[in-house]
C-alpha positions in Angstrom: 37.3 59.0 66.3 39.7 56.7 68.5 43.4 57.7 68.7 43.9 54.6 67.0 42.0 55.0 63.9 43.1 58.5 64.2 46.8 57.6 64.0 45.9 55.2 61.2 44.7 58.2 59.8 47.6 60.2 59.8 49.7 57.6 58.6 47.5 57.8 55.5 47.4 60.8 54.9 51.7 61.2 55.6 51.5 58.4 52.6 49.6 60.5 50.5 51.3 64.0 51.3 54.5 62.6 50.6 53.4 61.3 47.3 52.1 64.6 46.4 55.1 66.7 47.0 57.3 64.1 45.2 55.0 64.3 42.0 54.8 67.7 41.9 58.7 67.9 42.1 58.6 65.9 38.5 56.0 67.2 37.3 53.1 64.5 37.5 49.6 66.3 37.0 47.8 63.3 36.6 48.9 62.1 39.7 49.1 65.2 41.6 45.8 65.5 41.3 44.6 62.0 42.2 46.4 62.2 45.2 45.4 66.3 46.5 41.6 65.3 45.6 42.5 61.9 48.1 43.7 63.9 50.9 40.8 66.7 50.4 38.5 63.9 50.8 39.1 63.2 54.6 42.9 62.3 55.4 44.1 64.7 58.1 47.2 64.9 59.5 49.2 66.4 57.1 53.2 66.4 57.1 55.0 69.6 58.2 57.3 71.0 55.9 60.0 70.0 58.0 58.6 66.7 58.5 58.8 66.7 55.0 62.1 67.6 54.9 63.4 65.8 57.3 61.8 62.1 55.8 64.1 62.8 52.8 67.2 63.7 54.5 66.6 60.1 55.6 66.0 58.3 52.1 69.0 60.1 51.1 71.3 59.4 53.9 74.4 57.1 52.3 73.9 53.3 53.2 76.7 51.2 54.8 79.4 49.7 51.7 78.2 46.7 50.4 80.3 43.8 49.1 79.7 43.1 45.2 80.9 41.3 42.5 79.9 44.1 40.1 81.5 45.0 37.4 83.3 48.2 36.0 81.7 49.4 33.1 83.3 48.0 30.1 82.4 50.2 27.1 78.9 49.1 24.9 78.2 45.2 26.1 76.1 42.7 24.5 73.5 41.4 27.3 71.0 38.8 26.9 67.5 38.9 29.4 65.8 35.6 30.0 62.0 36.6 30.6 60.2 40.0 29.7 58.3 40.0 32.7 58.4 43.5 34.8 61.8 42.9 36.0 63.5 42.1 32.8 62.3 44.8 31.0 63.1 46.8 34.0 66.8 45.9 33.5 66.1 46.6 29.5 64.9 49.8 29.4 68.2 51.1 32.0 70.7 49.0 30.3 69.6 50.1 26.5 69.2 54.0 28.6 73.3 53.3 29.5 73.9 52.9 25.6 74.2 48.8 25.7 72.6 46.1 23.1 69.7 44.3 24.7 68.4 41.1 23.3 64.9 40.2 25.8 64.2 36.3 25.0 60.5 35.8 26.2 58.9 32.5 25.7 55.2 34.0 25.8 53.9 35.7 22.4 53.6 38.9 24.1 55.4 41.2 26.7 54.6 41.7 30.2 55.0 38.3 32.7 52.2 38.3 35.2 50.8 42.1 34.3 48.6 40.8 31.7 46.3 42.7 29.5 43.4 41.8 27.7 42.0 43.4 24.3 38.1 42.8 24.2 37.6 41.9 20.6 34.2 41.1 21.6 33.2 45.1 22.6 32.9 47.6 20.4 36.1 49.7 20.5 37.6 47.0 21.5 39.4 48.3 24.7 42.2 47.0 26.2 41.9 46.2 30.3 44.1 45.1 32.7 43.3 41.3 34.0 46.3 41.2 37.2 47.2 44.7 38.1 44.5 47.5 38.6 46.4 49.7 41.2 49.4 49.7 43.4 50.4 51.5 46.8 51.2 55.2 46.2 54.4 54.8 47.8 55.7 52.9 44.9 58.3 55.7 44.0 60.2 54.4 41.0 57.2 52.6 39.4 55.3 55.9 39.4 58.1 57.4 38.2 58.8 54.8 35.0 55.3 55.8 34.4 55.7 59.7 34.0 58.5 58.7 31.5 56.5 57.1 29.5 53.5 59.6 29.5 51.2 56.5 31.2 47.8 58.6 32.7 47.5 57.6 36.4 43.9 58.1 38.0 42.6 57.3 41.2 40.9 54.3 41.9 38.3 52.6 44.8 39.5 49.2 46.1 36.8 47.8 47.5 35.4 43.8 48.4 31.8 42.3 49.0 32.3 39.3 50.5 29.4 36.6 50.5 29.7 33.9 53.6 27.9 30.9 53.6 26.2 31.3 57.0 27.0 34.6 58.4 26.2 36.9 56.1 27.4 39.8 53.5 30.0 42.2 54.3 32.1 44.9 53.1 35.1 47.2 53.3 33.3 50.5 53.7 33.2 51.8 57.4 29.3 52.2 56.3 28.8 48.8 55.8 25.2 48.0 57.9 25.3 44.5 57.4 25.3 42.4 60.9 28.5 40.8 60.0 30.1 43.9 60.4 29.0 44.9 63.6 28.9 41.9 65.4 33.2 42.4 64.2 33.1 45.6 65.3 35.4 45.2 68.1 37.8 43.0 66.0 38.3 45.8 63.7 39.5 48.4 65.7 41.5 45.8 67.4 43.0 45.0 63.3 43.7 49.0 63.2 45.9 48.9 66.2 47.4 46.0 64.8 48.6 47.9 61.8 49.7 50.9 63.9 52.2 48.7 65.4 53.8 47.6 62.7 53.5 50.5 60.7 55.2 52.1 63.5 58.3 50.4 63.4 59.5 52.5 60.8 57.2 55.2 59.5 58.9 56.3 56.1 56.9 55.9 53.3 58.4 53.3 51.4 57.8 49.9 51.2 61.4 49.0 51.4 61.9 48.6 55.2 63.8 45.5 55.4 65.2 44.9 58.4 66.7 41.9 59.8 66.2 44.0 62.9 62.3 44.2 62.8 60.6 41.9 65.7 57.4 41.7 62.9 59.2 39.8 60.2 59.4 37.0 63.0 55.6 37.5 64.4 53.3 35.1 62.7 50.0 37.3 61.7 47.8 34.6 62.6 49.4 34.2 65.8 49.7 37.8 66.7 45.7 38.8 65.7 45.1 35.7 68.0 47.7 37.3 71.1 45.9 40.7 70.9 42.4 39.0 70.9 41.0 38.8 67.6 38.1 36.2 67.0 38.8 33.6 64.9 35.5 34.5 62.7 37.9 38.1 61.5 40.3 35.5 60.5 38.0 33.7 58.7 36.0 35.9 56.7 37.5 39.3 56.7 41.7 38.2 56.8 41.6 35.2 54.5 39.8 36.5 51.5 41.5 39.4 51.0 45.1 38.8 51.7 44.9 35.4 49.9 43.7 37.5 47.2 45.9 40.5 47.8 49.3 37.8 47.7 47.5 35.1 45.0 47.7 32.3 47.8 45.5 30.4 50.3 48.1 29.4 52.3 48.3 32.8 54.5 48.6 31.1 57.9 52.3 31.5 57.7 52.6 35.2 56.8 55.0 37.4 59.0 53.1 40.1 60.6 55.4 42.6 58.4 52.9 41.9 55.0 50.3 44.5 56.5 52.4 47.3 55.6 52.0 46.5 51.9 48.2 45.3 51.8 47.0 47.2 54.0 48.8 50.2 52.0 46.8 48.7 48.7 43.4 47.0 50.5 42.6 47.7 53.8 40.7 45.5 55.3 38.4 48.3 57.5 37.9 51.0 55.0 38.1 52.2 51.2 41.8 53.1 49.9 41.8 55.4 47.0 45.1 54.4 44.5 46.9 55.3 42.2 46.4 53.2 39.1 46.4 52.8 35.0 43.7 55.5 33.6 43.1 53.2 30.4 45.7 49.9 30.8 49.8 49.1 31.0 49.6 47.7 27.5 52.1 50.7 26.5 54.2 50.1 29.7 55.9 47.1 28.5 56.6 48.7 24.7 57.9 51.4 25.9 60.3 50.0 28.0 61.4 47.7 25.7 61.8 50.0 22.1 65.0 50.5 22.2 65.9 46.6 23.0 65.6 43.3 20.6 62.7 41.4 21.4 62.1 38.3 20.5 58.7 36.7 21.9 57.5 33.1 21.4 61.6 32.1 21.8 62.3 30.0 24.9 65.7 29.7 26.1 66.7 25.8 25.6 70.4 26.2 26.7 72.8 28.9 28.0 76.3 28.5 28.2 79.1 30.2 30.0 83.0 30.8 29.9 85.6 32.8 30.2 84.9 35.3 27.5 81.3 35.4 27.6 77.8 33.7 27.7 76.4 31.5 24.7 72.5 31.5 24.5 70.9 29.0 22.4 66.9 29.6 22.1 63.9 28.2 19.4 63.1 31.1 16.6 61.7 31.2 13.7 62.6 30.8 10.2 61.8 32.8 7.6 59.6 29.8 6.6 57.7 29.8 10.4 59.3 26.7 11.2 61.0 27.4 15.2 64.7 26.2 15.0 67.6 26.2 17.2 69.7 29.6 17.0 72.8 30.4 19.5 74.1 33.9 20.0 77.0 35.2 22.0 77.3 37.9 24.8 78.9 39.7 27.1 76.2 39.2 30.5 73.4 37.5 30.9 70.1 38.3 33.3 67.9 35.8 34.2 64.5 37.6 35.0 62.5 34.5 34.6 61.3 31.9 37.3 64.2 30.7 39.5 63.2 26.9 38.4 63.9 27.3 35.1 66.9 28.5 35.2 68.6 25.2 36.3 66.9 23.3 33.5 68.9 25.2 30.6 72.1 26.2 32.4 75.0 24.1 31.5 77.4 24.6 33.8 75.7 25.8 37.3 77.5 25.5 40.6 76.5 23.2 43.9 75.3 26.3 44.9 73.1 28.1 42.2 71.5 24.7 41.7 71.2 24.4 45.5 69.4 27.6 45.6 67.5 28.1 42.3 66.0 24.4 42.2 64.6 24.7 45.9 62.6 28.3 45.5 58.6 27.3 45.4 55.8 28.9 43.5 52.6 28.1 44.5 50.7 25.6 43.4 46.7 26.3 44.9 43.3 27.8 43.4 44.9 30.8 42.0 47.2 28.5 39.0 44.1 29.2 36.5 41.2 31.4 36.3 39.1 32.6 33.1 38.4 36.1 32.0 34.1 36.2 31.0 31.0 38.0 30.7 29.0 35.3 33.0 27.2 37.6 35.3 25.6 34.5 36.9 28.8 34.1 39.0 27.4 36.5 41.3 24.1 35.3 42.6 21.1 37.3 41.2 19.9 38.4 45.2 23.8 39.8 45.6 24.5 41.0 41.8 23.7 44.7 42.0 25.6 45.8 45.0 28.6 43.6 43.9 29.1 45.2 40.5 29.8 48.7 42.0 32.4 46.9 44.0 35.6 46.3 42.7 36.2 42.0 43.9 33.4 39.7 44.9 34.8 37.0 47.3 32.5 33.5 48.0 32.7 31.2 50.4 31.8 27.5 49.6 30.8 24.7 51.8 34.7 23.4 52.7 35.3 27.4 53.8 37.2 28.1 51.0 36.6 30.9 48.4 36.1 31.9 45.2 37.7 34.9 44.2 36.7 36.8 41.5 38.0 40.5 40.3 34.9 42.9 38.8 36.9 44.6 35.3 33.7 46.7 34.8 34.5 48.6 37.7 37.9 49.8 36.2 38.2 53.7 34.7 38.3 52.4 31.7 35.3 50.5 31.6 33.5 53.2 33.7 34.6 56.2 31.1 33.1 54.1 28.6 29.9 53.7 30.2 29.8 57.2 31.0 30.2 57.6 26.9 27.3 55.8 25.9 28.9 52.2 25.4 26.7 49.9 26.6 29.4 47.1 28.1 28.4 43.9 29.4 29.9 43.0 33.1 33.1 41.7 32.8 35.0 39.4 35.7 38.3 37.2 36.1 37.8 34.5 38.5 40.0 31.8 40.2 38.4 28.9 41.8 35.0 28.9 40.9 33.0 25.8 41.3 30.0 26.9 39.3 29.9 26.3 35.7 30.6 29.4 34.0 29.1 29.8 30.0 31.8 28.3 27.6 30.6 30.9 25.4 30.8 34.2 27.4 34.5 32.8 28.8 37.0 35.3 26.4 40.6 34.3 28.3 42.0 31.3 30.4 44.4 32.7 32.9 47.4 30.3 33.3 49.5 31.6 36.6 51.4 27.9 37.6 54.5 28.4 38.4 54.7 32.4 38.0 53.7 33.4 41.8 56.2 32.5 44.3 55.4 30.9 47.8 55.1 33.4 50.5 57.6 31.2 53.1 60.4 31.6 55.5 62.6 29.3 52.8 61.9 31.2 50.1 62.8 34.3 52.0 66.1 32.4 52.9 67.0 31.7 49.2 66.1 34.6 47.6 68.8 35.9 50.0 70.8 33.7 49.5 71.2 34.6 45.6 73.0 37.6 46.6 75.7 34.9 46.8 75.6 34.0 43.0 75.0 37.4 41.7 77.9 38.3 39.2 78.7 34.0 39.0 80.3 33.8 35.4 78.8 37.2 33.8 75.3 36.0 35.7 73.0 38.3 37.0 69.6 37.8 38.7 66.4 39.4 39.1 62.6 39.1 39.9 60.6 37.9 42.3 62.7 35.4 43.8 65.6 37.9 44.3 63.1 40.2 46.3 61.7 40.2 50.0 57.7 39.7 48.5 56.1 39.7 45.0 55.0 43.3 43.8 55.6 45.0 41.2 57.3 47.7 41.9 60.2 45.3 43.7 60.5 43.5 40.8 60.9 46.4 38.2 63.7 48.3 40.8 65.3 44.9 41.3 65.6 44.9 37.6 67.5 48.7 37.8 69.7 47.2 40.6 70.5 43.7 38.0 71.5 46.6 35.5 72.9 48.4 37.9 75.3 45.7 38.5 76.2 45.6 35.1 77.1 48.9 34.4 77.0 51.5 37.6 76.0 54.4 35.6 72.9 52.9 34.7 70.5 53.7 37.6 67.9 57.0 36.1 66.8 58.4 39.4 69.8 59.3 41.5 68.7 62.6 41.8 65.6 61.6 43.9 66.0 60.8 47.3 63.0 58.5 47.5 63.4 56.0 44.4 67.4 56.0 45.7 66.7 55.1 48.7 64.3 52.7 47.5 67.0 51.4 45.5 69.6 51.6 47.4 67.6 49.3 49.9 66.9 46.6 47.2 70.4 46.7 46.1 71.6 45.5 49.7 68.9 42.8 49.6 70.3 41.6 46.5 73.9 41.9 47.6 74.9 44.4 44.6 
């Protein structure tokens, strides 16, 4: 092996170890598990104990003051959350924690924002699967830890791609891929691995949370830099663009900073198999549990909120005891908007210049991944492909323009593959965005709606969501959610929920006894300027 997939190696493995001595230290099992059967599977390069000990000293060293508009805690509030996505239940479940009253206005019918979940009437048992998130970097410390809380079974889990080509061929992400495709990009690969080495290099903790004005690879243009260190155009093409345009729900990935291979290729490397943490049956109890101890009230958009001196007036559509939705208005004490950053300027009364500025002008994207359907049409995969794609986990195809069709195999998840393993005889089972085939009207069980809910990966969006640091606290007005954060996962969405809380009431934060998630946190809170 080459020093450089070596290192790349050890950087994996340092992932993992870490991971494993933090769940043992609360007492994951599950996880603990997952992640010792990972490393015993090939990672080498294990941390020292004083590597260990040394890579918490520096999660918990103390972080230079921030200046806040925070408030002292003021005895029990009253606080109102605009969208039940990750985020505001996030800031929910710590606030209600902290001993305040919680009122979650959602405009969907159920919990959850973009982690949807599907039941399958149509199966016997009738099991419940994710459709978005199947599996997450193991570095995500707090999520992990929301979901020992709540008794959530984590198990490992394969992320692997067959991609189809028009002209060039199959390939795929296992290092023992034959196919001509994949050696004739031999050389491009190894070249990708040093790549990642570089960046990852720039700061080797195990966290996600490495932002740095500082770091020369938040400036570097990916595209740019894989074409500087020699990378052929055809890697770019067919290996690149499928999978990050999957892994960040956009095509437009020309523009991406050279810093987003830390995450993806943390989640779904691009030259071999990553084994991740992930849900062992689905998050349908996340969001529930989360949430019991707050008032929920789904199918109730927000039509007006408005502030002044002593508080924040919400006025929302609810039913009546006769089903008929009418206009209700409630008072409070706070008010966090966990929702998309567009809406919020439709219902506010009484914005600033500079909220409007900033909240009007954040972008979600608008490109092949705004719909999809969830279905049992195994015809999307071609019948000369169809066996050796179902025991991958996505299926990418390329049409005739070069663009793709991405489509996500829910068969392969634990769930599904217990279930086989049980005698239940399942049919495949997909979700697909930008297919041009016709898929069976009758085998098609969801539509997935995503417009406006995924935010534009881009320089300006990076620039506002900054830049809401500035309005945090703005007449008993807190923020959260993707466009407060430095990219769209979930884990930065739920801590940037803790840290919206956190504002509220400073006491609030669970996990200041762990160096990791606070230091995690800590990092998210001087991103959001709290």
């Amino acid at each position: 092996m080459d020093a450089t997939k070596q290192a790349r190696k050890l950087q994996k493995a340092n992932d993992w170890e870490t991971t494993l001595e933090h769940s043992k230290a609360v007492g994951r099992d599950s996880l603990t598990s997952l992640l010792k059967t990972n490393i015993e599977q090939g990672a080498t390069g294990a941390l020292t104990e004083e590597e260990r000990k040394r890579r918490c000293e520096i999660l918990s060293e103390p972080h230079a003051p921030i200046h806040s508009k925070r408030t002292k805690k003021e005895g029990k509030l009253r606080v109102a959350i605009v969208g039940a996505g990750i985020a505001g239940c996030g800031a929910a479940w710590a606030l209600t924690k902290a001993g305040h009253e919680v009122v979650i206005y959602e405009r969907a019918a159920v919990l959850g924002g973009n982690a949807r979940v599907l039941k399958w009437d149509i199966l016997e048992g009738q099991p419940t699967t994710g459709v978005s998130v199947h599996g997450w970097p193991a570095v995500y410390w707090n999520y992990t830890k929301l979901l020992n809380e709540l008794n959530v079974t984590i198990v490992p889990h394969a992320l692997t791609y067959y991609t189809n080509t028009k002209n060039r061929g199959v390939l795929m992400n296992s290092p023992n891929d034959p196919s001509p495709l994949r050696e004739s990009l031999k050389s491009d690969f190894e070249k990708w691995e040093k790549i990642c080495q570089k960046v990852i290099a720039t700061d080797p903790r195990p966290t996600l949370y490495n932002f740095s004005a500082l770091n020369k690879y938040a400036y570097i243009n990916l595209k740019e830099l894989t074409e500087w260190e020699g990378i052929s155009h055809d890697f770019w093409k067919y290996v690149v663009t499928p999978v990050y345009s999957f892994g960040i729900l956009s095509e437009n990935i020309d523009s991406l900073p050279s810093a987003i291979v830390r995450g993806v290729e943390r989640t779904f490397a691009l030259g071999f198999v990553n084994d991740i943490p992930t849900y062992k049956y689905s998050s349908a109890q996340v969001f529930p549990g989360m949430t019991a101890a707050s008032d929920v009230r789904l199918s109730s958009p927000v039509t007006k909120v408005k502030r002044d001196k002593q508080g924040v007036h919400v006025t929302s559509l609810q039913n009546n005891p006769q089903g008929k939705q009418v206009e209700v208005e409630e008072k409070f004490d706070k008010i966090i908007f966990a929702c998309p950053a567009n809406v919020i300027t439709g219902i506010v009364t009484d914005s600033s210049f500079l909220e409007r500025k900033l909240l009007s002008n954040f972008k979600y994207e608008a490109d092949v991944f705004e719909g999809g359907y969830v279905h049992t049409d195994d015809s999307i995969i071609p019948p000369e492909h169809r066996e050796k794609a179902l025991t991958t986990s996505h299926y990418f195809e390329e049409h005739d323009d070069g663009t793709w069709e991405y489509t996500i195999i829910l068969s392969d998840l634990p769930i599904i593959i217990d279930r086989k393993k049980e005698g239940f005889n399942d049919p495949p089972m997909f979700a697909t965005y930008n297919s041009r085939k016709k898929i069976d009207p009758a085998k098609i069980v969801q539509t997935i709606d995503n417009v406006g809910r995924v935010p534009a990966f881009t320089f300006v969006n990076h620039a506002i969501s900054k830049g809401i640091s500035f309005i945090q606290g703005h007449k008993h007005t807190y923020h959260c959610g993707s466009a407060t954060t430095p990219g769209d996962c979930h884990d930065f969405s739920f801590v940037s929920g803790l840290v919206a809380a956190y504002a509220i009431d400073h006491t609030s934060y669970p996990y200041s006894d762990d160096p990791q998630c606070k230091g995690d946190f800590d990092n998210m809170r001087g991103w959001m300027g709290i």
